[in-house]
C-alpha positions, 0 to 999 in steps of 0.5 A, spaced: 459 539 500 458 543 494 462 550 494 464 556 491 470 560 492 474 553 494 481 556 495 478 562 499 472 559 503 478 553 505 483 559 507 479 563 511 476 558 515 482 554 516 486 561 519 481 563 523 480 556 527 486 555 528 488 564 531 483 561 536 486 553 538 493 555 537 497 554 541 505 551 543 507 546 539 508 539 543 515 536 544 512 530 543 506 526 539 503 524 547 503 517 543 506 511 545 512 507 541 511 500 539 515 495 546 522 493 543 523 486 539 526 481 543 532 479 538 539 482 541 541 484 535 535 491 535 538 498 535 537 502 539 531 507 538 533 515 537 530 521 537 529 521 529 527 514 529 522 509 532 523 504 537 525 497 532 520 491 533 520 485 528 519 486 521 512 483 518 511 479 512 506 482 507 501 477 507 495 477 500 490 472 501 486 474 495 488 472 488 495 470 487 497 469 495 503 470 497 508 470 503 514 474 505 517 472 511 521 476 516 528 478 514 532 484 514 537 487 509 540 493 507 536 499 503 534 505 504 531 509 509 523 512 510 523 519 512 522 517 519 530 514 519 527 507 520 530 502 515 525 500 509 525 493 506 529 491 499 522 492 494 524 486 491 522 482 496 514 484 497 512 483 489 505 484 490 500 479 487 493 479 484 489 483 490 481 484 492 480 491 494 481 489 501 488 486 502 489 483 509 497 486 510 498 482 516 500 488 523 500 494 518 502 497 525 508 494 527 512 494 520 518 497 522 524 494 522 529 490 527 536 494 524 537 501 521 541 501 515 549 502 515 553 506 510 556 503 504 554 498 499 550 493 498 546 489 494 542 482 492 542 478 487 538 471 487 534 465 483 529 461 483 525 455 479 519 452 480 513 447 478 510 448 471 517 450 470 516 457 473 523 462 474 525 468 476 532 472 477 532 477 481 538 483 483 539 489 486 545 494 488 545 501 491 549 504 496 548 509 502 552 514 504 550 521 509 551 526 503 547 520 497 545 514 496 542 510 490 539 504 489 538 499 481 533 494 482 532 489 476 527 482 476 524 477 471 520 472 472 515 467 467 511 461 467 508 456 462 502 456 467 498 450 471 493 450 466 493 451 457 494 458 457 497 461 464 502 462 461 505 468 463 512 473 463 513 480 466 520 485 469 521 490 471 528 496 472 528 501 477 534 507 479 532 512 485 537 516 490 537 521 494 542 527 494 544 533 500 545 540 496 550 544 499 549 552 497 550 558 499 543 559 499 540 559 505 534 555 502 538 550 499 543 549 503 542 542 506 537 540 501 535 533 499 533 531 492 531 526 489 528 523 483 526 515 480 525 511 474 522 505 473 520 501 466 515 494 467 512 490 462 507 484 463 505 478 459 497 474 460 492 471 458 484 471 460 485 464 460 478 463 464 474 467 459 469 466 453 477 466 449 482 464 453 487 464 448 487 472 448 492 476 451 494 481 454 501 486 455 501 492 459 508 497 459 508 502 465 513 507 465 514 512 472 519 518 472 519 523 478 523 528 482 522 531 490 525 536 493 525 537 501 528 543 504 528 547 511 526 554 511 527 556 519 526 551 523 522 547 525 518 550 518 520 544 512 517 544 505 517 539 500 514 538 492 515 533 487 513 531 481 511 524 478 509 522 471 507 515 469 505 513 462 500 506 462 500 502 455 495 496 455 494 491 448 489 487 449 490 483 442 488 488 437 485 493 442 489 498 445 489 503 451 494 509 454 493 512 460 498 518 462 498 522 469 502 526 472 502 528 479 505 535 482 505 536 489 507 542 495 507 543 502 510 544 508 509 548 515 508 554 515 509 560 520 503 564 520 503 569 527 506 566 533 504 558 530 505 553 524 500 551 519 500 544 515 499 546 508 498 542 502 497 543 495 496 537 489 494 537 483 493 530 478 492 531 471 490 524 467 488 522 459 486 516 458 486 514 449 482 509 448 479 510 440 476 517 444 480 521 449 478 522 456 482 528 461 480 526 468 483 531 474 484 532 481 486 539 485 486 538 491 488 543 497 490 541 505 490 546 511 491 544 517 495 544 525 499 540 528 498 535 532 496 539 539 495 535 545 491 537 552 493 532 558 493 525 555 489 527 548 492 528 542 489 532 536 490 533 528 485 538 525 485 540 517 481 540 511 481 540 504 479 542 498 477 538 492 476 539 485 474 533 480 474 531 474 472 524 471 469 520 466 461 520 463 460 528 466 463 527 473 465 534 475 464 537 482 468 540 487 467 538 495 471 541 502 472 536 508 473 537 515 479 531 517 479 529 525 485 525 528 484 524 535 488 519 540 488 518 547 493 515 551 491 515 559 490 509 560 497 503 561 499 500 555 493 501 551 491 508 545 484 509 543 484 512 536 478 516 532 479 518 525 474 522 521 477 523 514 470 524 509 475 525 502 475 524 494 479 517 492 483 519 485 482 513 480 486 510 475 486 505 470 492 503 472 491 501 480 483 498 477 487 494 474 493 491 478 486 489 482 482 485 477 488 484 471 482 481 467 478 488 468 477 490 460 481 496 459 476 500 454 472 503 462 469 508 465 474 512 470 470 516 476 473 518 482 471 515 489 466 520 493 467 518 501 463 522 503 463 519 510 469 515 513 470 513 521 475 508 523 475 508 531 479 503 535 484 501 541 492 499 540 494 494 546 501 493 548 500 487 552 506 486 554 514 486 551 514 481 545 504 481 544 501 487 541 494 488 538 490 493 535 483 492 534 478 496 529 471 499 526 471 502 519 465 505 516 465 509 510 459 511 506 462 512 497 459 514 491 461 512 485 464 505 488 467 502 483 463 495 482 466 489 478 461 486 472 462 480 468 462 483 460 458 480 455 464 477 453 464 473 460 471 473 464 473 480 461 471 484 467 466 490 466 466 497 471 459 499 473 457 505 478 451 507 481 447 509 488 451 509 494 455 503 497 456 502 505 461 498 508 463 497 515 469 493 517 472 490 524 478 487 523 483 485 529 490 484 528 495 481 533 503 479 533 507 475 538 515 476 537 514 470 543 521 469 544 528 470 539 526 464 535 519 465 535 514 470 531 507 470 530 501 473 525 494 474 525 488 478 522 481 477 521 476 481 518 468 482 518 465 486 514 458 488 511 458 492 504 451 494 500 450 498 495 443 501 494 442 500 486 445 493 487 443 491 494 449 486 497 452 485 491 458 488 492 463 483 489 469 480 491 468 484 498 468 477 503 464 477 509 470 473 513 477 473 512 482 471 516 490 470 516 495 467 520 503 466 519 508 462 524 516 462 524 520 458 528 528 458 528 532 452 529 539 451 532 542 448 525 540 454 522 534 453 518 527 457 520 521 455 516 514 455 518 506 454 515 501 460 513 494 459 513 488 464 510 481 463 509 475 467 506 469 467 505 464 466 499 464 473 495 459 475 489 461 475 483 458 480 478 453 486 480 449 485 476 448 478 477 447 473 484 453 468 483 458 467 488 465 465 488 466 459 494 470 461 499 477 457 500 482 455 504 490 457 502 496 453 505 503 454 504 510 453 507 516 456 507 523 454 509 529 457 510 537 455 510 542 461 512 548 456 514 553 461 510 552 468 511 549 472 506 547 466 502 540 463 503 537 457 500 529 457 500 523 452 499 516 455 498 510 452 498 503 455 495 497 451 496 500 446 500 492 441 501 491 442 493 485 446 493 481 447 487 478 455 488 477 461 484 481 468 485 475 470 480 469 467 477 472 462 471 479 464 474 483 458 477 487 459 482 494 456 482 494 450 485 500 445 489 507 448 488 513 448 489 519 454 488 526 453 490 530 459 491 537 461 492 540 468 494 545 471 496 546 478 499 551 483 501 
């Protein structure tokens, strides 16, 4: 809804809800932790971390499919104390808006990070003489710890004018402050910078030949310290700068993010309490300032008998592009119920403002124009309802129902320079989503993955053509290892057929995508690959004019310590 006095309205409703619900904070969320992984090697779960399963690779079936297997290495820890994968191992490739991420539940890992250096460093080489390298190097102490990233990659492309090259650098790392100040005694501090590049060509445009070059540069900073337990309050702060070149066309966008919350004690309880505010400029021959203020106050999770509650809401304040300015507050609700044997059933309410950028536009359609209109996603309406299963040790699965009610969804239109995609908006779109996920660690040496998706979506200006939004996709992944030290397995996607274009009734095909990978770890730290992409040869389109890659091949070697 519309209101005046936002900062205000949210402060007073908030408060007084919660004088009347609070009450002792609970020991434990009331909710269940995933069965342990069947591998011997699992550490044992501790009170500031959850208990170890399998490591799910990410799985994009749409635009550039790509498998991670499953493995484990050093890296940093997530604020959970749970170990994290190494970035370099879950390079994103062109994406729809929904990304089948396979067991999104379950991604936590088999082993936790121990102290000292590490680090990774690999190769490889490929059909049409695609190569990558790939390194990095940190190390994880009690009081610090640093990691250094670097990757490289090009291609001469399967066809006339796929070629195509990108990198990137990268440093973060965290330090424990030690003061005589009380507040900033025990404090962690951390900061990031990474600098990108990339290099293509609209190859299934009216001008294949035209080419694109898009830098990224992302700075930033947090802090996170305790004032008297079990109150902690965390800022950070995060600039990011966007140049893309389209031969003699040229945008940057530059963002910067400012962020503050914490719990907070107000009487006798605690208040969540969260502040942000996002600040963009978009040059393209004019110059567009866009922006987001956003304030979250809520409690704790409460429980009463086997539900759980967490209930907050937040303000938003917008500015977007081609006069979108408004202002909305928005209640949130999660709930969860754990009464009944090895099964949660979960509800969530989150009606919210989705900030847009170019920048994530496009990193899901590289051929969207950059010269776009940029207007933030209104959810004015988002339940998503389900049941998580534990069926026994080694199967889990977690069913869900989506739906969401948007204005101003971004939808996709072919320009009249065809095969350089435009945005449109107008009307409101629905969306609806089943998905059902399922994973088997079967035993020691066998692991699998599955998710299906159904969905409806419609817009009330353009009817159901919301494009590149599949009314069925699947994916699954298997992996065996064997007693001579090889493990490899196949993977398997389908999707439906999708619209095209808004603005007009063509379709792209629905398809079929295989691959195999497989893996060689005779001498420890050192591993020979062979991934197989679109192992049956299929011919189909990632997008209207935009062939996908079809059978290849990609050796790799990698050694880590």
């Amino acid at each position: 809804m519309k209101f005046p006095g936002l900062l205000c309205q949210i402060t007073l409703t908030l408060v007084f809800a919660c004088s009347v619900i609070a009450q002792d904070r609970p020991e434990s969320s009331g909710g269940k932790q995933q069965p342990a992984s069947r591998p011997v090697d699992a550490a044992a779960p501790t009170a500031h971390s959850s208990l170890p399963t399998i490591d799910l690779p990410e799985f994009v079936i749409t635009g550039t499919t790509s498998v991670n297997p499953p493995d484990v290495q050093k890296g940093f820890l997530d604020e959970g104390g749970t170990y994290k994968r190494n970035p370099l191992e879950n390079s994103p490739g062109t994406r729809d808006r929904e990304t089948i991420d396979l067991g999104a539940r379950f991604k936590q890992s088999l082993l936790t990070t121990s102290e000292g250096l590490y680090g990774i460093a690999g190769a490889g080489l490929g059909t049409f003489f695609s190569a990558n390298v790939f390194g990095s190097f940190g190390q994880s102490e009690k009081s610090y710890d640093f990691l250094g990233d670097a990757r490289y990659r090009r291609t001469r492309g399967f066809m006339r004018f796929t070629d195509a090259s990108g990198g990137r650098l990268g440093l973060k790392g965290s330090l424990i402050v030690r003061s005589e100040s009380h507040l900033l005694d025990e404090a962690r501090v951390s900061g990031e910078a990474s600098y990108g590049l990339s290099k293509y060509k609209f190859y299934g445009s009216l001008s294949p030949s035209l080419g694109r070059d898009w830098s990224n540069v992302r700075f930033g900073t947090r802090a996170v310290t305790s004032l008297n337990a079990p109150a902690v309050v965390s800022a950070g702060l995060i600039y990011q700068a966007l140049a893309v070149h389209d031969s003699s066309a040229a945008t940057t966008e530059n963002m910067v993010t400012i962020d503050a919350g914490g719990q907070v004690p107000v009487f006798d309880f605690l208040l969540d309490v969260k502040a942000g505010l996002r600040l963009t400029t978009v040059t393209s021959g004019s110059i567009n300032n866009l922006s987001e203020a956003s304030v979250t106050i809520g409690v704790p999770p409460r429980s009463w008998g086997n539900f759980l509650f967490e209930i907050s809401a937040t303000g938003f304040a917008i500015r977007g592009m081609a006069g979108q300015q408004s202002s909305y507050l928005y209640p949130h609700l999660v709930a969860r119920y754990s009464g009944l044997k090895n099964q949660i059933l979960f509800l969530h309410f989150r009606p919210q403002v989705k900030y847009t950028t170019l920048r994530e536009q496009i990193h899901i359609n590289p051929y969207l124009s950059a010269n776009m209109v940029i207007r933030h996603e209104i959810h004015r309406w988002a339940v998503a309802g389900g049941i998580e299963s534990d069926w026994s040790s080694w199967l889990g699965t977690r069913m869900e129902l989506r739906i969401q009610s948007v204005d101003d969804y971004p939808l996709f239109a072919d320009s009249a320079a065809s095969g350089i995609w435009a945005l449109v908006y107008g009307g409101r779109t629905s969306l609806a989503a089943f998905r059902v996920d399922a994973v088997a660690n079967i035993t020691t040496n066998d692991y699998f993955a599955l998710a299906v998706t159904a969905r409806t979506a419609k817009n009330s200006v353009y009817g159901s053509r919301v494009p590149y939004l599949a009314e069925f996709e699947a994916s699954v992944v298997y992996r065996h290892r064997f007693p001579f030290d090889v493990s490899a397995g196949p993977a398997l996607s389908v999707l439906g057929s999708r619209r095209a274009s808004a603005q007009s009734a063509e379709t792209v095909g629905s398809y079929l995508w295989s691959g195999m990978n497989v893996e060689y770890n005779r001498i420890p730290g050192l591993s020979v690959s062979l991934e197989i992409r679109n192992l049956f040869d299929r011919r189909y389109e990632e997008w209207k004019g935009y062939r996908a890659e079809p059978f290849s091949m990609v050796l790799g070697l990698s050694y880590r310590w």
